[in-house]
C-alpha positions as CSV (number, residue, x, y, z in Angstrom):
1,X,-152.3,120.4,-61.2
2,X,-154.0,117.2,-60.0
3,X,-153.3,113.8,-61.0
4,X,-156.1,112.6,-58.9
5,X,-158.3,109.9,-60.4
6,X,-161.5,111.3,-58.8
7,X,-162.3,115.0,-60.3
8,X,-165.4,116.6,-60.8
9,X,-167.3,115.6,-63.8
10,X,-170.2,117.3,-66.0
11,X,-172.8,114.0,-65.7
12,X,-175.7,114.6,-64.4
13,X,-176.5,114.5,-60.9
14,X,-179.8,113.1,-61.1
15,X,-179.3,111.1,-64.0
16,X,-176.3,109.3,-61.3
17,X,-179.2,108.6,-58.6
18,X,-182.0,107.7,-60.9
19,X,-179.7,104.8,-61.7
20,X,-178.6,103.6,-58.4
21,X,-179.1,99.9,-58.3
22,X,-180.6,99.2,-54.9
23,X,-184.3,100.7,-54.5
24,X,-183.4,102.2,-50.6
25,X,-180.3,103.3,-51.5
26,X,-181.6,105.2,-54.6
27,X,-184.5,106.4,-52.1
28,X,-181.8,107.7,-49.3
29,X,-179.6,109.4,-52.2
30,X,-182.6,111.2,-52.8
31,X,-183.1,112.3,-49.6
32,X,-179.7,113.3,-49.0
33,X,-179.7,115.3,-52.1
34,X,-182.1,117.5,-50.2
35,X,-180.4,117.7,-46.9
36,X,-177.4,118.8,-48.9
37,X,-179.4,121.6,-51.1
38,X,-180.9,123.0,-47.5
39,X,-177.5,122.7,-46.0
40,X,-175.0,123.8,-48.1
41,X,-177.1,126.0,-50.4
42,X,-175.0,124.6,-53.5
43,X,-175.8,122.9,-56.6
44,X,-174.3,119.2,-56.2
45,X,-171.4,118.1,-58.8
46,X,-170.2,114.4,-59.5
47,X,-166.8,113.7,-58.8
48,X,-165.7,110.8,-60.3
49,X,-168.5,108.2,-61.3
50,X,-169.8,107.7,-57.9
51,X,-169.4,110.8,-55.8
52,X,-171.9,113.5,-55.5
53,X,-169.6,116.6,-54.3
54,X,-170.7,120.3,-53.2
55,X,-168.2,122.6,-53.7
56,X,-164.5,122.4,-53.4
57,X,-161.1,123.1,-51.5
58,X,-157.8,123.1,-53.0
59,X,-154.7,120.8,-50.6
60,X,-151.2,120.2,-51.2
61,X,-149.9,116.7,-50.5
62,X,-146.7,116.0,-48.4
63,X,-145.3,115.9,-51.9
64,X,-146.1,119.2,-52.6
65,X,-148.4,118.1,-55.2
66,X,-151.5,120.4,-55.7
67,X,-155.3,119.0,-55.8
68,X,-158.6,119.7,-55.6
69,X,-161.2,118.0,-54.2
70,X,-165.3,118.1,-53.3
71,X,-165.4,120.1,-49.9
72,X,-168.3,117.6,-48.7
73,X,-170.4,114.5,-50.5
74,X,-171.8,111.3,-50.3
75,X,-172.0,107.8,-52.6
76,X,-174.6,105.7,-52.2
77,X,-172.4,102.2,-52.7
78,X,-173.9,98.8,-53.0
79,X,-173.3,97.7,-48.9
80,X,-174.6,101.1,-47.6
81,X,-174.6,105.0,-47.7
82,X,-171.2,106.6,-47.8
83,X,-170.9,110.4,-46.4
84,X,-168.1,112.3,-46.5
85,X,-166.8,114.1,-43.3
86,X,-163.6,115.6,-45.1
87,X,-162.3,117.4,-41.8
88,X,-162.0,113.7,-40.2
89,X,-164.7,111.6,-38.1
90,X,-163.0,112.4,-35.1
91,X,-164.0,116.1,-34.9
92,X,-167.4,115.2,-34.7
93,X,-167.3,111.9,-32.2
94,X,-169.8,113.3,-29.7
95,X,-172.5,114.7,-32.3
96,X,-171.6,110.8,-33.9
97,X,-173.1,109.5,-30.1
98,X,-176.8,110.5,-31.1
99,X,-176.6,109.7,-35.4
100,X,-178.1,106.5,-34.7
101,X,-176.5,102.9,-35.7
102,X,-173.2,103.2,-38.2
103,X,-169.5,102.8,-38.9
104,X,-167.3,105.3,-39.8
105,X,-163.7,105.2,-41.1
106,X,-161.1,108.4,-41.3
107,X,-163.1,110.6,-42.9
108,X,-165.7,108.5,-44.1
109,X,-169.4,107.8,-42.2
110,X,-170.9,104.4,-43.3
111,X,-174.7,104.5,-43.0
112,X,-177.4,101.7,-44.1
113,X,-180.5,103.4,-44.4
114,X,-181.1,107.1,-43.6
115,X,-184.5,106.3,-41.9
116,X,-182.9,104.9,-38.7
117,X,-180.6,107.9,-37.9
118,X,-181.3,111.3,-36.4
119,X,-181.9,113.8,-39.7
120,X,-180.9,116.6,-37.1
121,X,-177.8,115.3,-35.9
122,X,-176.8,114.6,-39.5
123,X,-177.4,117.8,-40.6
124,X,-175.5,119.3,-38.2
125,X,-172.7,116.5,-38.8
126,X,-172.5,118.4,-42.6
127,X,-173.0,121.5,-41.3
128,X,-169.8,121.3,-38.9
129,X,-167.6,119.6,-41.0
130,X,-168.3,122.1,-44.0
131,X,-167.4,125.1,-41.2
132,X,-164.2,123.4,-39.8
133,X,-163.0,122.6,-43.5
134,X,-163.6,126.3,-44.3
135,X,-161.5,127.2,-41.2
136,X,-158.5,124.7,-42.6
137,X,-158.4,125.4,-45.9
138,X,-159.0,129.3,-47.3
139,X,-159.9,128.1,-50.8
140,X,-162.8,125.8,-49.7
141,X,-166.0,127.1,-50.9
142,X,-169.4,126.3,-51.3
């Protein structure tokens, strides 16, 4: 089905954070490992050996190729805090006003530490994106 080099793994979630090189960005994984559980409700998964995922939606490529990928998810990388907005950053520009200081690419929100954005605003950021995802795509699922 998927020739996709990032699929979702059996590692351990925790074991993945517990080894996170840089002490805040360990700390801010953790912390985003509970705004996840209250948000989504769903056990996290890694995808890949970086990615913690929660839950899934299938997509077909312009190829017609089929793949499946995690419906939301972050990675804590070595220049900052990487969160997942799979429905695009552009849906969500205005709630992006009041996250407090980032960068964001295509899909893709760029955080340095969690402690200077709004937890609220992020939450709802998840929370949105997880709802317009599940409005594109009916195989997304939690």
């Amino acid at each position: 089905m998927s020739d996709m080099k990032t699929v979702m793994t059996d590692a351990s979630v925790q074991s993945f954070v517990d080894t996170v090189e840089h002490a805040g960005r360990r700390e801010d994984a953790q912390k985003l490992l509970e705004i996840y559980r209250d948000v989504t409700g769903a056990e996290p998964k890694m995808w890949g050996s970086s990615i913690v995922g929660y839950g899934s939606y299938k997509y077909a490529r312009a190829d017609g190729s089929q793949h499946v990928y995690a419906l939301a998810g972050f990675s804590p990388r070595k220049a900052n805090m990487s969160i997942y907005l799979m429905s695009g950053c552009e849906n969500h520009s205005e709630k992006l006003e009041g996250l407090g200081p980032h960068k964001h690419s295509v899909s893709c929100l760029y955080v340095g530490r969690l402690a200077k954005v709004d937890f609220t605003v992020l939450r709802e950021l998840i929370a949105d994106d997880i709802e317009i995802m599940k409005d594109r795509y009916r195989s997304a699922s939690l």
